[in-house]
Structure formats: C-alpha cells, structure tokens
N, C-alpha and C positions, 0 to 999 in steps of 0.2 A: 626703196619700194618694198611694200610689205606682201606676202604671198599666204592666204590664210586659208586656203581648201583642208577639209578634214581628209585620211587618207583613204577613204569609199572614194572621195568627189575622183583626189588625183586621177587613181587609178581609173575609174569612168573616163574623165576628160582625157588622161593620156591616150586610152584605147579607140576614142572617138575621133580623135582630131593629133595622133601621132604622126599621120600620114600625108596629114593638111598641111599642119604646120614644120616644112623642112628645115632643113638645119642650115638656115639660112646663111649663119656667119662664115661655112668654110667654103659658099659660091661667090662670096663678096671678094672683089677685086679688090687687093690692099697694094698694087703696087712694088710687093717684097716687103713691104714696112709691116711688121708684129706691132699686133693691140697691145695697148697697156696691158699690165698684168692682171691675175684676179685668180679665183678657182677655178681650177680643172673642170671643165665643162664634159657632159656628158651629148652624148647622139638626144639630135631630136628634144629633149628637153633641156638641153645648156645647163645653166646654173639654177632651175627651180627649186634643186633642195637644199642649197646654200642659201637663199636666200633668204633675210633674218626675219622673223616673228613678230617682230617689237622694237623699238629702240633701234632705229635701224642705223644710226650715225653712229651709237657706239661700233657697231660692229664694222661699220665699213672703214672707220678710225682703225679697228685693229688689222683690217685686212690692209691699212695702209704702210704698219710698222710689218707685217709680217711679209709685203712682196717687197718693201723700202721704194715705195711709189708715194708719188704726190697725186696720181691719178692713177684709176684703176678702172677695169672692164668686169663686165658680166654679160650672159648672155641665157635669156629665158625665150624658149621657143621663137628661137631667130630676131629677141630683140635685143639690139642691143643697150645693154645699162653702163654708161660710164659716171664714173664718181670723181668729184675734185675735191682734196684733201687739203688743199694750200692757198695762203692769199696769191703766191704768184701766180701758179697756174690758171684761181679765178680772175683774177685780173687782167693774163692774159687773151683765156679765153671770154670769158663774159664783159668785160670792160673793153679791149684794145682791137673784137673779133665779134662786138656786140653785134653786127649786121646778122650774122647767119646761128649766131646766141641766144636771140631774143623772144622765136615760138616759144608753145606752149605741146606737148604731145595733147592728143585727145584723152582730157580724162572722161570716160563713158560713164563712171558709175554719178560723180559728179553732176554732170552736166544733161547727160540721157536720162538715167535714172532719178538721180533726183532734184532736176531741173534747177541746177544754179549756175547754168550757162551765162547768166547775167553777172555773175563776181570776176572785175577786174583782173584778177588771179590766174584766172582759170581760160582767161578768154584768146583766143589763137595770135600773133603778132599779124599787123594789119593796119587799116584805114579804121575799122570801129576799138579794134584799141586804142591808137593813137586816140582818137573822138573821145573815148573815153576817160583815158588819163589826163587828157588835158583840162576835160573838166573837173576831175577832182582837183589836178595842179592846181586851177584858176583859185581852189580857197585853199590849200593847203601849204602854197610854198613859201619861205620861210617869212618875209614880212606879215603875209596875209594872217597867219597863225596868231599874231601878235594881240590880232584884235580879238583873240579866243579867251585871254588871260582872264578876261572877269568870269565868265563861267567855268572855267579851271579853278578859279579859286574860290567859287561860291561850291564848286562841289565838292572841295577839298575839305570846306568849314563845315558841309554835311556828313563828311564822312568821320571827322572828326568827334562828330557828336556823337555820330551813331556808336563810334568805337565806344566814347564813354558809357554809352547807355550798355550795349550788347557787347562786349568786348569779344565774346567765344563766336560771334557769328561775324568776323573781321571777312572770310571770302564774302558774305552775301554782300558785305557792305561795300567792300570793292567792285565786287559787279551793279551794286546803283550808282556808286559813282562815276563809274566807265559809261552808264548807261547816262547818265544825267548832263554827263557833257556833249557826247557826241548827238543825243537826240535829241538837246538844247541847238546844239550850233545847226545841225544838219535838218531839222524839221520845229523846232521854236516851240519843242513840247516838251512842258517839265512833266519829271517821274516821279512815281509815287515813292514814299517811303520804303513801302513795304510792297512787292508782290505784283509788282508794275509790268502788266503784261505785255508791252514793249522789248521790258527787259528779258522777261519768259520766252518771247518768240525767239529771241537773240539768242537768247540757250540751248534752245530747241537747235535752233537750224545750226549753231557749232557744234551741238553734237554730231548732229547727220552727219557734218564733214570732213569728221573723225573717224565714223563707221565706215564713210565712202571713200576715203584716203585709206582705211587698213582692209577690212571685210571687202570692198567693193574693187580692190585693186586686179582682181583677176579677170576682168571685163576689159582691162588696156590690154592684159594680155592675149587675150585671147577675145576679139570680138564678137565672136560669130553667137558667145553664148548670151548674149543679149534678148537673140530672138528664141532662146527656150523656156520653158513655160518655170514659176519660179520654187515645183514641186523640186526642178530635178535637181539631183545630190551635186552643191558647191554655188547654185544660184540661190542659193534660198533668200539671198539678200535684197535682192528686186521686192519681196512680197514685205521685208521688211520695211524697206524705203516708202512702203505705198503710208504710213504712218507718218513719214517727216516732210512729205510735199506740200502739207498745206500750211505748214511752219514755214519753209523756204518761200512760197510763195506769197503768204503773210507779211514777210521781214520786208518784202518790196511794197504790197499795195498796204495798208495797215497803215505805217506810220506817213506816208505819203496820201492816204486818205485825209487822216485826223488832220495835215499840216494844211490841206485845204479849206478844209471845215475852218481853223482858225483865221487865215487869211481872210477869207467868209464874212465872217465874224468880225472883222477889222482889228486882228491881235497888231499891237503896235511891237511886239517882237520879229525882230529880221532874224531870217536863217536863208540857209543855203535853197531850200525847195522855195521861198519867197520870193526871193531874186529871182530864179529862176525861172518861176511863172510870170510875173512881171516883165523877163526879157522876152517870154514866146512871141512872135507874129502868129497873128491870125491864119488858124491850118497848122499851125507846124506842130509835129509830132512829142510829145510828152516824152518819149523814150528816155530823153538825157535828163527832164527834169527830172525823174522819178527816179530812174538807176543810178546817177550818180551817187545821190544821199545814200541812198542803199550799202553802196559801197564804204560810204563812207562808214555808215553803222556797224555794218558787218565789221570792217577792220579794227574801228576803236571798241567794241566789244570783246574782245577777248585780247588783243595785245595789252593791254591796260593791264587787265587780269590777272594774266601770267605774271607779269614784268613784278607788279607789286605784291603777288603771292609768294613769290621768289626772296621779294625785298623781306616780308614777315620769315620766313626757314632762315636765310642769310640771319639774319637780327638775332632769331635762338640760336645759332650754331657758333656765331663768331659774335659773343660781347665786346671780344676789345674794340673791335671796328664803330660798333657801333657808340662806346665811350666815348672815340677822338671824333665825331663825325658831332655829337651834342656837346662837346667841349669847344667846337670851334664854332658852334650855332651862338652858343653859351657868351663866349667872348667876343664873338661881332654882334650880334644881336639883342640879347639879354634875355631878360622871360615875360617882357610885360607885350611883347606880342609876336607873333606869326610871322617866319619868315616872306619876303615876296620875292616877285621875281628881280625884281633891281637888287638884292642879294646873291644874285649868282656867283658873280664874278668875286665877292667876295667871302665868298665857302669853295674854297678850291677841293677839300678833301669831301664835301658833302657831295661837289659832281664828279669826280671822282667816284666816289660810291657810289652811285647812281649809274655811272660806266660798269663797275663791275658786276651788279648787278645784271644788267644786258649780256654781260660778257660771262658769265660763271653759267647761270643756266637758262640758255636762249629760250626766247618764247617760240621759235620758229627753227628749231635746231637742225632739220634737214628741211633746206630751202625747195620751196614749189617747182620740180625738174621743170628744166627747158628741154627745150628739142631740136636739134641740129639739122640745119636744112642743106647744108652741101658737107662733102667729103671734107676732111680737114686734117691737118697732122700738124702735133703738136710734139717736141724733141724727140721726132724719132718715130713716132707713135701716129697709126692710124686709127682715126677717128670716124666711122664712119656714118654719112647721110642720114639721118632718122634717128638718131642714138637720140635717149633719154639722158638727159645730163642733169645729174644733182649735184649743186654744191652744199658742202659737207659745211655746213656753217659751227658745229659742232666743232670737227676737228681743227676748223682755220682760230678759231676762240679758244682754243685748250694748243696751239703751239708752242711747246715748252720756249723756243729758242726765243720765244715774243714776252710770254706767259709765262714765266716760271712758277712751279710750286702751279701748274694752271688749276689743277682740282679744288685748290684753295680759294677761300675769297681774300682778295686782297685788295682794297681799293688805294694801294699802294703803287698796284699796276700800274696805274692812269696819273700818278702823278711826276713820272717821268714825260717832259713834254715832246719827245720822240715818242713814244705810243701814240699813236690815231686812235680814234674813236672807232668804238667796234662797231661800224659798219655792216659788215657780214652778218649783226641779227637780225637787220634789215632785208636779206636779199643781193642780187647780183647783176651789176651792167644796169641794162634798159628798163628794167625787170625792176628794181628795186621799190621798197613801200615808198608810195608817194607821202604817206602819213607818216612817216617818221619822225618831222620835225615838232610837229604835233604832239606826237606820242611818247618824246621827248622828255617837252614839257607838263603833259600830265604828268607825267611819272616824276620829273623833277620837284616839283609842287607839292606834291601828295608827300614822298619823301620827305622832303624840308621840314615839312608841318609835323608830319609825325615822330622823325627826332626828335622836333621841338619838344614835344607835348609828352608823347606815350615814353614808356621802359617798355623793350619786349623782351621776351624772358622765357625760358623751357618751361612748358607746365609742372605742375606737381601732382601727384598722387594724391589718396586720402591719408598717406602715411606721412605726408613731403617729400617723396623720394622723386628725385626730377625725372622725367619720362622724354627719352630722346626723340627728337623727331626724327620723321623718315624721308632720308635723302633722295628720295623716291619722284618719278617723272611719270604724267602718260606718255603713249604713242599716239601717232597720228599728226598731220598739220600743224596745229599746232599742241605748244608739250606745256603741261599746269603739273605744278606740286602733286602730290598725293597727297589727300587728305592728311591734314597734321594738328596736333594742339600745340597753342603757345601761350603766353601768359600776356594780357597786355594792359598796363595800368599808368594811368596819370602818374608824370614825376615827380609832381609835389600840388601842394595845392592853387601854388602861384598857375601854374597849367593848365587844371581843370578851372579857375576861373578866365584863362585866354580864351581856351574851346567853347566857354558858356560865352564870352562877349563875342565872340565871332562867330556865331549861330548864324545860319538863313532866318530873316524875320520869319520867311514862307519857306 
C-alpha cells in the first residue's frame, strides 16, 4: 500500500482526525499471541511513515529478510496491513483458508471516486462476484480459450508487420495487439492500425487505476476524507479523477455499444457480448452482458502489455537466452514459417522462456489485497479480522531457494520439471486471474513468432556506442517497463519475407 500525502496534508489530517482514529491494534484482543513482525509502530499513526512511496514489493521483500519473516504486519491508523512473503504461507493462507481469504477491503478511491466498482478485481467476495466470475470462467477456461487461437494468431501476424514497418514504436504496437484480440474475441470489433480509440479509452482508464491504487490510497485509510471538498490539502485527487470518469465509464458502454450496432447490422462475427445478447430472455437485465466483456478488456489490455514489454528489456539485456530460444525454433521449425501453437510442446526452452518472463518481472508484482473476514492465526501469529492482506508476488518469484540467481533471467529456471509454473503473477486462492490461461497464450504466440522473425538488440547511439536500457518498473497495480530503446530488426531476409506472407489480408 502506497501512502503519498505531501507533509502540509499529514500534518492537517493528523491534527484533524488523530483523535478519531485510535490506536486501534493495542484494544484488539490477540489472545497472548504477537502480530507478525514489521516496524515499530508509532501512537495513533502506526506505521504511516514506513510505509513505502513506490515500488512497494521491494520494500516489503526487504522488510521480510530484515525481521526473517515470511509474513509481516503493519499498522496505519488502526489498519491493519499484513504482507505474505512466501509460496507456503500464500498457500496456506489464500489456497487451504480461501473461505475467510477471498474479500476484497473497500477500495474508495477506486470504486467511489472513480467509479470502477464494476472491475472483477475490485468487487467485494459474495453472490455478484461469484455471478461474475463465472461469467468470464464460461469463455475463458482452458478448453474454451482454444477457440481463441485464430485471432491470437492473426494479431500476432499484425504485430509482426507492424514491428517491420515501425520498429521503435514496438510498445504502441503491443498495445494494438492486446487491444485487437481481446476486442476481437470479447465484442467482434477489429482495431484500427493506428490510434484506435477503443484502445485509447483502455489507456485512459489503466491509468486512472494506477493514480487510484498510488495517489488515491489514502481514502482506504482514512474514510471520512471522501466527503471533503477536493481544495483541501492531500484530497486534491478527487478533483483530479473528475477527468478519468468518463474514460472509465466509456471502457464499459463504448465498446458494448458499437458490439450492438454490429449485431444490428447482421455481423457474421461471434463474440462474447453476441452470445450473450442472444442468450437474454425478454426483461432481463443487460448487466452481465455488458460487464462481463468489460472485464474482460480491461484485463487483456494491460497484462499482454506488461508481459511482452518485459519479453523486449529481457531480449536486450540477456542475448544469450535469446540465441538458444531461436536456435531451438531454428531446428524444429526452420525459417520458411511461423511458429504455431501445435509447436509448443516442442520448444521446451521457448516456454520456458515465456515462464520466466512472467517470473523475472511480474506484470502484477504486489497482488490486489484481500481482506480478512475473521480472526485467524497463522504459526503463532495473530492475524487479526479486517487485516489487508497483500500477497507479495514479487517476493514468492525472486525465492532464492526456488529461484536462484532470481534477479537474473534465466529461462533455465523452468526447465527443471520440479519448478511449477509461476502462478503467483497470476494472483492468489479464489482470487486468481480467471484470464490467465488466455494470457498465456497470447503471450506464448506473440513470443514464438518474434524469436522466429526479429534480433532485438541494445540500441545505439549516433556514435554506435550501445545505450543500456533501464531496468526500471512503474508503481501502481499494475508494473510496465520504463520507457526503453532497443534495437529490433528482421534476421535475415528469409524472415522478412515470412512476416510479409503472413500479413492480415485486412
């Protein structure tokens, strides 16, 4: 959890609401049992100046090697924040204790502020999540995915081109590709090339909830400042959100408009919002037709993203990987075309790499907290009712004892078949991306083809001098590269003539 008031705001909010808000953790009954460990908490504001600015998995990573905890406490004006460090601990708790694991705390900045109370994520454990999830399960689980593979692979053959044409604008072309499957499958509408304001609203509203996950986190803390007006010092972010509402509420009616329009129309494309309106009875309410896709957009827009902006830094940073990874495409495949998916199973080292990608820099590095609905104790440890629980998906992926060498990429990890699949970038327990197996295979796909095809390579200067990139993450929800340059060009010319015969007609 990220804490970002300027120190005017603190000092205001402390002076206003020190008195409101008690120190609640030393009235909590524990039984005799001591909290995990963590920082020395202060009166009245607990651990608010502990806690981290940015990057918050690193730091709770080291608060885990510094109390020698797999799990740890915090406490910010009587909340309390516990953190999971470990697969066993998540597994414990989130998998084997999923019953009272599975809420959601109130995110207000979110949800209040900027109305995206309708994203899966975000939504409290219950009857309309269940409702929910099951409707995305219905197309997302793992047979159903299967029937996804032609427009995975038609947008793979676009992005392919595009790399050829535009090579240095490789992020925009990643997000039309992300954008061109999921709003293919999920509303039966292709994107444009360029500038596809589908994919724009997409961007828009992942911003917001990057602002509203870092900027906006002080409204879970502290509720009460919701109803202040958004002049006063440390709310300023209310007046900012009033900009990203109609992006957020776009990302639902917008593309579930146009999907009617085509239906309309008599498009002989089937998607998710098609079925859907075809299954309503007369009278029933739209709600599921419309939010579900939603969901589903929202999620395949930015994990795509991340995943393969990671796979580009990986590719400049560590060549050799990427040698043995088109050496093995190279010898099962040849060059006269494109890998597909019935080549999986025979590029061990290409999923492999594909694994560590996921695993080296999570797209979702500190998972969406749960919220604990009864007391609970875990070896020793009180856990108490209400607690915010982040699993550290960061730190369970960087386990030396799993991981060695984890800061490195190594898609050597995964080719021991005792390693599991890194799960944990996914999420935890009940909780987990329903899209994952999906996301999967995008990401498998796009990969494949671009071994096949592209070198990527450190830029160069006007001098040739190679220009490192930056091993660099945002904060927020979800975590993307920092802007980087890298070099990306056909491997020969046998290549650029695959990318050209594998073109979209359209």
């Amino acid at each position: 959890m990220t804490v970002s008031l300027d120190a005017q705001a603190v000092a205001l909010v402390l002076g206003l609401f020190g008195t409101v808000y008690l120190y609640q953790a030393s009235k909590k009954k524990q039984g005799g049992l001591p909290l995990p460990p963590g920082p020395k908490r202060l009166p009245v504001i607990g651990n608010l100046l502990d806690m981290p600015k940015g990057r918050e998995w690193l730091v709770y990573e080291e608060w885990g090697k510094k109390y020698n905890s797999d799990i740890l406490h915090a406490d910010v004006f009587g909340t309390h924040i516990v953190v999971v460090n470990s697969a066993k601990a998540a597994n414990e708790l989130f998998d084997k204790r999923s019953t009272i694991y599975s809420d959601r705390p109130t995110l207000r900045a979110l949800t209040s502020i900027l109305k995206l109370e309708w994203v899966l994520g975000f939504i409290p454990y219950g009857q309309h999540w269940r409702n929910v999830r099951k409707g995305f399960h219905m197309h997302f689980h793992p047979a159903a995915t299967l029937n996804y593979h032609p427009i995975e692979i038609r947008a793979t053959s676009r992005l392919l081109e595009n790399l050829l044409e535009e090579p240095v604008k490789f992020m925009d072309h990643l997000r039309t590709m992300a954008g061109e499957i999921i709003l293919g499958i999920a509303y039966g509408i292709d994107v444009k090339p360029r500038d596809d304001p589908f994919v724009d609203t997409a961007e828009k509203t992942l911003h917001s909830i990057a602002l509203g996950a870092t900027e906006g986190s002080i409204f879970d803390l502290l509720p009460a400042l919701l109803h202040f007006p958004s002049w006063f010092p440390g709310v300023g972010f209310k007046k900012e959100a009033q900009k990203w509402i109609p992006y957020n509420i776009g990302m639902v009616e917008d593309p579930y408009r146009r999907a009617k329009e085509l239906l309309a129309e008599g498009s002989p494309t089937e998607s998710v919002v098609s079925v859907a309106i075809n299954q309503l009875r007369p009278g029933e309410d739209e709600y599921m037709a419309k939010h579900v896709p939603a969901n589903m957009y929202l999620a395949g827009a930015d994990t795509t993203v991340s995943a393969l902006g990671t796979f580009f830094l990986a590719m400049s940073l560590y060549p050799e990987a990427q040698r043995k990874a088109q050496a093995e495409i190279d010898a099962v495949i040849g060059n006269e075309r494109l890998p597909d998916f019935s080549d999986q199973d025979s590029l061990p080292y290409v999923g492999a790499l594909v694994k560590e990608v996921l695993r080296w820099r999570q797209v979702v590095p500190l998972a969406i907290p749960h919220r604990l609905t009864e007391d609970d104790v875990y070896e020793g440890m009180f856990l108490p009712a209400g607690s915010i629980v982040f699993g550290n998906s960061w730190a369970i992926l960087h386990d030396e004892s799993v991981f060695p060498d984890a800061n490195s990429f190594k898609p050597e990890h995964f080719l021991d078949p005792s390693v599991k699949y890194p799960e944990a970038a996914f999420g935890f327990g009940r909780r987990i991306c329903p899209g994952r197996f999906m996301a999967r295979a995008s990401v498998w796909i796009a990969v494949a083809c671009m071994l096949a095809t592209f070198e990527i390579t450190k830029a160069r200067d006007e001098n040739g001098k190679e220009i490192e990139p930056r091993d660099e993450y945002t904060s927020g929800i979800v975590s993307y590269p920092v802007a980087f340059q890298c070099q990306v060009k056909p491997r020969s010319k046998a290549a650029e003539a695959v990318i050209k015969s594998s073109a979209p007609l359209a």
